[in-house]
C-alpha positions in Angstrom: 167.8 -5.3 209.6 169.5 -7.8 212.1 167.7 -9.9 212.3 167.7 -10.4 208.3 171.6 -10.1 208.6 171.0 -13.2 211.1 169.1 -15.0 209.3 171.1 -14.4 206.1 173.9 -15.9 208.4 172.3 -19.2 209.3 171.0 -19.3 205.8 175.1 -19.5 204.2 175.9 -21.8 207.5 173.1 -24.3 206.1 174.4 -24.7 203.1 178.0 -24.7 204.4 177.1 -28.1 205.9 175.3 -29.1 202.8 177.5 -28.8 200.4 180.1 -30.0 203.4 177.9 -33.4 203.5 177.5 -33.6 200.1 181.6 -33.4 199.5 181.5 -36.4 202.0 178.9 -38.3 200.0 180.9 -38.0 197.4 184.4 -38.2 198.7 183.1 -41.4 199.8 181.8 -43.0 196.9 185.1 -41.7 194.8 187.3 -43.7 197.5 184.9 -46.9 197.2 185.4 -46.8 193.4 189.4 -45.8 193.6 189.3 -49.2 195.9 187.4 -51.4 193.8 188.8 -50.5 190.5 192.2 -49.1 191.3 194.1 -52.7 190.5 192.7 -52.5 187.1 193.5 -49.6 185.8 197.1 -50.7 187.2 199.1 -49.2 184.1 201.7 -52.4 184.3 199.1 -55.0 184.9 196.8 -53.6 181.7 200.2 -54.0 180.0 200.9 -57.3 180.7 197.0 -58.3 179.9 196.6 -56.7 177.2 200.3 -58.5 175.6 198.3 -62.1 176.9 194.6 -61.3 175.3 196.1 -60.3 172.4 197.8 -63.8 171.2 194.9 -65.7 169.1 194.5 -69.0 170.6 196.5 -70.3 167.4 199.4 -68.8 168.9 199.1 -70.1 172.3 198.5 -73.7 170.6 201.9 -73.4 168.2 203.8 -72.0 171.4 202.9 -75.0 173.5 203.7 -77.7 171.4 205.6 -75.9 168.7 209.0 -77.3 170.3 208.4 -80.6 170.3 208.3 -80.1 166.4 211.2 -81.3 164.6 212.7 -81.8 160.7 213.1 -85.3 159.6 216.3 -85.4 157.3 216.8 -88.9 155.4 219.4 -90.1 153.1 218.9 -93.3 150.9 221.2 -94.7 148.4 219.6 -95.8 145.1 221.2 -98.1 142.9 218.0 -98.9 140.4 213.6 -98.1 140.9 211.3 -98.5 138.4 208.0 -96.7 139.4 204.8 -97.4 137.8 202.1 -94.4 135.7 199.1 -95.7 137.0 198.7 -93.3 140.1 195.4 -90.4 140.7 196.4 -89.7 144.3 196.9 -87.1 146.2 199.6 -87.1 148.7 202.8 -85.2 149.9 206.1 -86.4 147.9 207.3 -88.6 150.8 203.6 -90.5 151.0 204.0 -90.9 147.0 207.5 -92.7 147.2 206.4 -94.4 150.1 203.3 -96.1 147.4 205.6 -95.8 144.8 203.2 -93.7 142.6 204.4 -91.0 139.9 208.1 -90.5 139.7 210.3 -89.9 136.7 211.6 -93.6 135.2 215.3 -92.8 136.8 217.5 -95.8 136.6 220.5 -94.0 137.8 222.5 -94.8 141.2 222.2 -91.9 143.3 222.0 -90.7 147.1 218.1 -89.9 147.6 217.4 -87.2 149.8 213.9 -85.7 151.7 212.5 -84.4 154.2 209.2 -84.9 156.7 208.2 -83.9 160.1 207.7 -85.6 163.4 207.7 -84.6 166.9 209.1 -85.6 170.2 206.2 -87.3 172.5 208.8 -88.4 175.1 212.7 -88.3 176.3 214.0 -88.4 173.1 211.3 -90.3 171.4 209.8 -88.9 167.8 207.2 -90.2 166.1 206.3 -89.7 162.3 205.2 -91.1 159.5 206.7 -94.5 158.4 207.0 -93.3 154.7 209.2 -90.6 155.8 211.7 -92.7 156.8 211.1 -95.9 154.8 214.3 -97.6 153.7 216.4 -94.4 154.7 220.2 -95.5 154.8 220.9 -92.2 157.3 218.4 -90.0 159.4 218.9 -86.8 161.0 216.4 -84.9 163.6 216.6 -81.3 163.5 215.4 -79.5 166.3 214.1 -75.9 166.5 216.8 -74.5 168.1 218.8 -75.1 165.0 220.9 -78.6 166.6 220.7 -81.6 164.2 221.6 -84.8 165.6 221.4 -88.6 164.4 218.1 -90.2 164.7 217.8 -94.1 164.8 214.9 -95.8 163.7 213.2 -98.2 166.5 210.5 -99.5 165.0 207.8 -98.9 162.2 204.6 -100.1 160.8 204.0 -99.7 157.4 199.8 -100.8 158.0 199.5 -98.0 160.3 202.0 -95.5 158.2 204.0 -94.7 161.7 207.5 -94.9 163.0 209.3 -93.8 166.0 212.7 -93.1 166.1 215.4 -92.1 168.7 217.8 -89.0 169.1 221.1 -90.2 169.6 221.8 -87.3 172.1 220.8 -85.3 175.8 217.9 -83.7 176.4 215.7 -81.9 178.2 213.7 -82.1 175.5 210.7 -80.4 174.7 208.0 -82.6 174.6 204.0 -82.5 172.8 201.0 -83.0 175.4 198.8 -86.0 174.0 195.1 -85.3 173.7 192.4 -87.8 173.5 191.1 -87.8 169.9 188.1 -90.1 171.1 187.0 -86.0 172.2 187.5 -84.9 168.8 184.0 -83.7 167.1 183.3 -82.7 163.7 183.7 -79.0 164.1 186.8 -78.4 166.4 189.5 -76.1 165.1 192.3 -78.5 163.9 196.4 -76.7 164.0 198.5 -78.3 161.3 202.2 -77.6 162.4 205.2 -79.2 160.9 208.6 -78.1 160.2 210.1 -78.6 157.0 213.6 -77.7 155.4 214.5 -76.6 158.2 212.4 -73.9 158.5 210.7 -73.1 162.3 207.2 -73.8 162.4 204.8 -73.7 159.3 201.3 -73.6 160.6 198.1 -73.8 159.2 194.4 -73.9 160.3 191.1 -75.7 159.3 188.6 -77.4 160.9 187.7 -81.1 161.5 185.3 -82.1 158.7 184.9 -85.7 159.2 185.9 -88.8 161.4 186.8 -92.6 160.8 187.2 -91.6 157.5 188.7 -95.2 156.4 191.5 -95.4 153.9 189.6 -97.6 151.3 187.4 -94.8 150.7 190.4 -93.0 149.4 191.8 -96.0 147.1 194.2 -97.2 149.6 193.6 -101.0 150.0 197.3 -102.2 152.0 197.3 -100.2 154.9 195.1 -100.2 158.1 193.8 -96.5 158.7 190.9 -94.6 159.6 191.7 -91.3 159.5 190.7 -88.1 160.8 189.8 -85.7 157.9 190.6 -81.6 158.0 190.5 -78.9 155.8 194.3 -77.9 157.1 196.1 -77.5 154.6 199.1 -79.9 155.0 201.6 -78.9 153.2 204.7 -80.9 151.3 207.3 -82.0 154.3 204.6 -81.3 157.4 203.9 -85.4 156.9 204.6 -86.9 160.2 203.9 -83.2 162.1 200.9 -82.8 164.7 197.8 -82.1 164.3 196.6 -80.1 167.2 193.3 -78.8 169.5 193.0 -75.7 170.2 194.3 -76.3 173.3 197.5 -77.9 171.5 197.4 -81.1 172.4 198.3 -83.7 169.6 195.2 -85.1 168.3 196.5 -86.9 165.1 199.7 -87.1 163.0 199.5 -85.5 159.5 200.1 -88.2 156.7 198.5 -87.3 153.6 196.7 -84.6 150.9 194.4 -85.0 148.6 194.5 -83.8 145.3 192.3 -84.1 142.1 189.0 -84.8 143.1 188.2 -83.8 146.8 190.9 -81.8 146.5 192.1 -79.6 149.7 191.5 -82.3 152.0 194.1 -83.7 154.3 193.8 -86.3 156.3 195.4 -87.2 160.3 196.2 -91.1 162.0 194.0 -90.4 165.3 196.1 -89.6 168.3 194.3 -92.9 170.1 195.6 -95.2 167.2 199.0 -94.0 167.2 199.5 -94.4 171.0 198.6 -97.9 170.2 201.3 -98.2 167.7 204.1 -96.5 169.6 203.6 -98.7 172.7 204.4 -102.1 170.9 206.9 -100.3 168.5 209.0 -99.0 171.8 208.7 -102.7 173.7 208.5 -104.7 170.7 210.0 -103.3 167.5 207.1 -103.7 165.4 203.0 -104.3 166.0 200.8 -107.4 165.6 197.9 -107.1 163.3 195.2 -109.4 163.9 193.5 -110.3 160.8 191.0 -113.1 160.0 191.3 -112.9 156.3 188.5 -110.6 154.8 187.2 -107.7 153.0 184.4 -105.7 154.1 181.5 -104.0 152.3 179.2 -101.8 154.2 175.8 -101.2 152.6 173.4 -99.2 154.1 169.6 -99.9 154.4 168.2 -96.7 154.5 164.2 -97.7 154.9 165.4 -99.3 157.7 168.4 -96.8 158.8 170.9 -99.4 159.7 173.7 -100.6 157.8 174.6 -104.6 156.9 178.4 -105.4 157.1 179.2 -107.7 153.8 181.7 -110.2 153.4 183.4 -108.9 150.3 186.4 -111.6 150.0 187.4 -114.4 152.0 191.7 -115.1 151.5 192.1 -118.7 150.0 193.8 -120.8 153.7 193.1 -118.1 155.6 191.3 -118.2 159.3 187.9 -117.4 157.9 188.5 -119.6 155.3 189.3 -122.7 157.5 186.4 -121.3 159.9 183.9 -121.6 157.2 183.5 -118.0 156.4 182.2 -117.3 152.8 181.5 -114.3 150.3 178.6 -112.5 150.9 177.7 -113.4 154.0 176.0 -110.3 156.6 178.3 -110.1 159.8 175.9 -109.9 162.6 178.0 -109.9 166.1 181.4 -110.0 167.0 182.6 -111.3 170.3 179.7 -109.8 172.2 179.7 -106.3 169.7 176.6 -106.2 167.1 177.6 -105.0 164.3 176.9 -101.9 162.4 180.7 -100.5 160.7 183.5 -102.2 158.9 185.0 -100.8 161.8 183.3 -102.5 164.4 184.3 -105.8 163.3 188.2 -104.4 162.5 188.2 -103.5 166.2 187.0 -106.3 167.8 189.0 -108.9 166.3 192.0 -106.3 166.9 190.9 -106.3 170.6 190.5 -110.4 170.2 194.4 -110.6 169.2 195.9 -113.4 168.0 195.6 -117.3 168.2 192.7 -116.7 170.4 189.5 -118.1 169.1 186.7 -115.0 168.4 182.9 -115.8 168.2 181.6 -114.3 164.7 177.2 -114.6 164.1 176.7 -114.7 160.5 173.4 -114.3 158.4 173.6 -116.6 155.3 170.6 -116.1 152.9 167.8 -116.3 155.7 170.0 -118.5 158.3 171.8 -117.5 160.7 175.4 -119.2 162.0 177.7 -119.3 164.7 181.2 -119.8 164.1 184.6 -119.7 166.1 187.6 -118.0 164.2 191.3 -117.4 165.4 193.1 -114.6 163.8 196.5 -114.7 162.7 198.9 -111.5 162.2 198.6 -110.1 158.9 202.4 -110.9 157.8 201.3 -114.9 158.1 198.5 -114.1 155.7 201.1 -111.8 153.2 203.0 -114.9 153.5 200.6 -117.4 152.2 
């Protein structure tokens, strides 16, 4: 009977330690857990997280750049217009005053009023659309904080639709981050902001749906654009506002719609181009165009999955004229670029500049020629 008393004793003491042991084990791997994942079950810090993941990347876009955003006012005395009937486009009231397309036949003086977008790039520098502000007698910048102050115009191109203009006033100002658009793929998300009437910013979302779109595609013939194209809606008075990544950074400037046929398409000036512009509207007051005098008709050779660059129309006394330069000739090289776009050729002889003499290889019927051309700016061929 003792001994079964003793060995009942040692029996309990056994598992004593076990269970002990086992409360170690486990006391153990508890702690290592509490250590590991203690910070993230930190109350504050899932707070704070959760408020940061929750903001759609839209929001963090808009919040970024939203500031820069800014209401274009304009005032314009009117003493007589006359518009023509013969207009199937598309765009924002602003864009169709700027082509003087559809208005009512009013012949009364009056002070015109609108209103665009635009956005501050640097220290009180904005940069819209030059339709927004074309012929404006008085322009006032509204910021989002509610202050309007007088904006005066610096400079704008009328080929490129752009304009800058300066706030007559102190900053800091808030200022848009400048992307690349050369990264821009058919695809990305594209951000539409702009801030119209006054209101904080309207924002809307699409995709990119195409690139280098050019202008003449759209039945524009006097201005020099290749555009990017979106399915963001952009909507009346957001002309002249970014168009952003989703990173927000400015990839184009909103400037038109589309309505009719192809309607719901709106359309961007690439970031890239516009930089362009703004540089020799800031130094110079307005931009050089370098033009050699044509028209350009792509036609593409599918069997052969190329396309030939056609000389549509040569301008009477123009460079290409004077160079030797005829209709229907196939544009084979320029400077040292072979040729496949419109748009090759357009940016080479842009590149070229002025009153600098630009190789051009030709194809004429089944011979081939080599001329030397100097491009003039496009005002001395408007002159002519």
């Amino acid at each position: 009977m003792y001994l079964k008393n003793i060995r009942k004793s040692k029996f309990k003491n056994y598992i004593h330690k076990k269970l002990i042991v086992s409360s170690v084990i486990s006391l153990s791997i508890a702690s290592g857990s509490y250590v590991i994942c203690g910070p993230l079950i930190n109350p504050r810090f899932n707070e704070l997280n959760g408020e940061y993941s929750n903001k759609s990347f839209i929001t963090k876009a808009v919040e970024k750049t939203g500031p820069s955003v800014v209401t274009i006012e304009t005032q314009k005395f009117v003493k007589k217009r006359k518009f023509p009937n013969n207009s199937q486009i598309f765009l924002d009231p602003y864009f169709e005053r700027f082509f003087g397309l559809d208005f009512p036949k009013e012949n009364e003086p009056r002070i015109e009023q609108s209103q665009g977008s635009g956005f501050i790039f640097a220290d009180g520098l904005v940069i819209t659309n030059a339709h927004v502000v074309n012929g404006s007698d008085k322009v006032i910048v509204g910021l989002t904080n509610g202050k309007k102050l007088k904006g005066q115009l610096i400079g704008q191109d009328f080929f490129t639709d752009l304009a800058v203009l300066k706030i007559e006033g102190k900053g800091p100002w808030p200022k848009a981050k400048l992307g690349d658009s050369t990264k821009v793929k058919v695809g990305d998300w594209a951000i539409a902001v702009g801030n119209p009437f006054g209101l904080e910013n309207t924002v809307t979302l699409g995709i990119i749906s195409n690139l280098k779109r050019n202008v003449a595609q759209l039945g524009i013939y006097d201005k020099k654009l290749e555009l990017i194209q979106t399915d963001a809606a952009i909507n009346p008075g957001n002309s002249g506002g970014p168009l952003l990544n989703s990173s927000g950074e400015v990839i184009g400037i909103n400037t038109l719609i589309r309505s009719g046929p192809g309607a719901g398409l709106s359309f961007a000036i690439p970031i890239n181009r516009a930089k362009e512009i703004i540089y020799q509207l800031v130094n110079n007051g307005k931009v050089i165009h370098p033009m050699i005098g044509i028209s350009l008709i792509e036609k593409s050779k599918s069997e052969r999955n190329f396309n030939e660059v056609i000389v549509g129309y040569v301008v009477p006394d123009s460079p290409a004229a004077k160079s030797g330069i005829m209709k229907n000739d196939i544009i084979i090289k320029v400077g040292n670029k072979d040729i496949e776009t419109s748009s090759d050729v357009i940016n080479q002889i842009s590149q070229n500049g002025i009153n600098k003499k630009i190789n051009i290889l030709l194809k004429r019927r089944n011979k081939f020629i080599n001329l030397k051309v100097i491009p003039t700016d496009i005002t001395n061929l408007q002159n002519k």
